[in-house]
N, C-alpha and C positions, 0 to 999 in steps of 0.2 A: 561216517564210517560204517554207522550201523547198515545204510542202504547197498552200500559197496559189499559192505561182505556176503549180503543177502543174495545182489547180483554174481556177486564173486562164485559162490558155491551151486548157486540154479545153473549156471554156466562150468561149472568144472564139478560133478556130480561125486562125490567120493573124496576130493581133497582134502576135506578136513570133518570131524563128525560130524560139529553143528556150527551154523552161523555166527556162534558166539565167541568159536574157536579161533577164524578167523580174524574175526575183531579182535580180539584181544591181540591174536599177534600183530595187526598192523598198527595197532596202539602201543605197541611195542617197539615197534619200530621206527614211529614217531619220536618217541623218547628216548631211544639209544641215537636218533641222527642231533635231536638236540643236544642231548649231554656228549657226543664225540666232538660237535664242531660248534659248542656255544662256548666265545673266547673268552667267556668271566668264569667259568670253569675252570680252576687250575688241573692240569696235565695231571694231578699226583692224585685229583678227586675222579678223574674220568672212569664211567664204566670198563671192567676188564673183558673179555668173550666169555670168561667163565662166569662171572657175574651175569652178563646179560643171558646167558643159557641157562642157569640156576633161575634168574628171575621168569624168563618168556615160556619155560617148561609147564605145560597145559596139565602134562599127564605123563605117563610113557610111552604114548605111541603119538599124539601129534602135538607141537610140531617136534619132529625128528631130530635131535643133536646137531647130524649135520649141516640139517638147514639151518636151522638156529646159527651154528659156526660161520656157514657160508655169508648168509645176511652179513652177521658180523665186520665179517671180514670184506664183502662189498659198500658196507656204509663207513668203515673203517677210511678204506681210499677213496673215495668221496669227498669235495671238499665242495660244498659253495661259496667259499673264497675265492675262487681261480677265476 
């Protein structure tokens, strides 16, 4: 991940502050697609969007609430069950 995010931001110049920034959110997002759709996880323990916005907040300006939300809410409908 660490490669990826290095590529991620030499290719989108501005996205995020630092390489580290990225990483940490797609390690974030690793972790919230496990804990919404791993079925030994009771429903009543699963992360909430406010939870995983509280936890994936770098800082105040990235990454931004909404994305945070949106992520959320695309890995929410997601299922690799189907």
């Amino acid at each position: 991940m660490q490669v990826f995010a290095e590529v991620y931001l030499s290719q989108n110049p501005g996205a995020a502050p630092t390489n580290d920034s990225i990483y940490l959110l797609c390690f974030a997002v690793v972790l919230l697609n496990s804990d919404l759709h791993n079925p030994n996880i009771p429903a009543a323990n699963k992360m909430s969007k406010e939870m995983f916005v509280k936890l994936a907040s770098q800082d105040e300006v990235f990454p931004p609430p909404t994305l945070l939300e949106a992520i959320y809410d695309r890995v929410a409908a997601s299922s690799l069950l189907q």
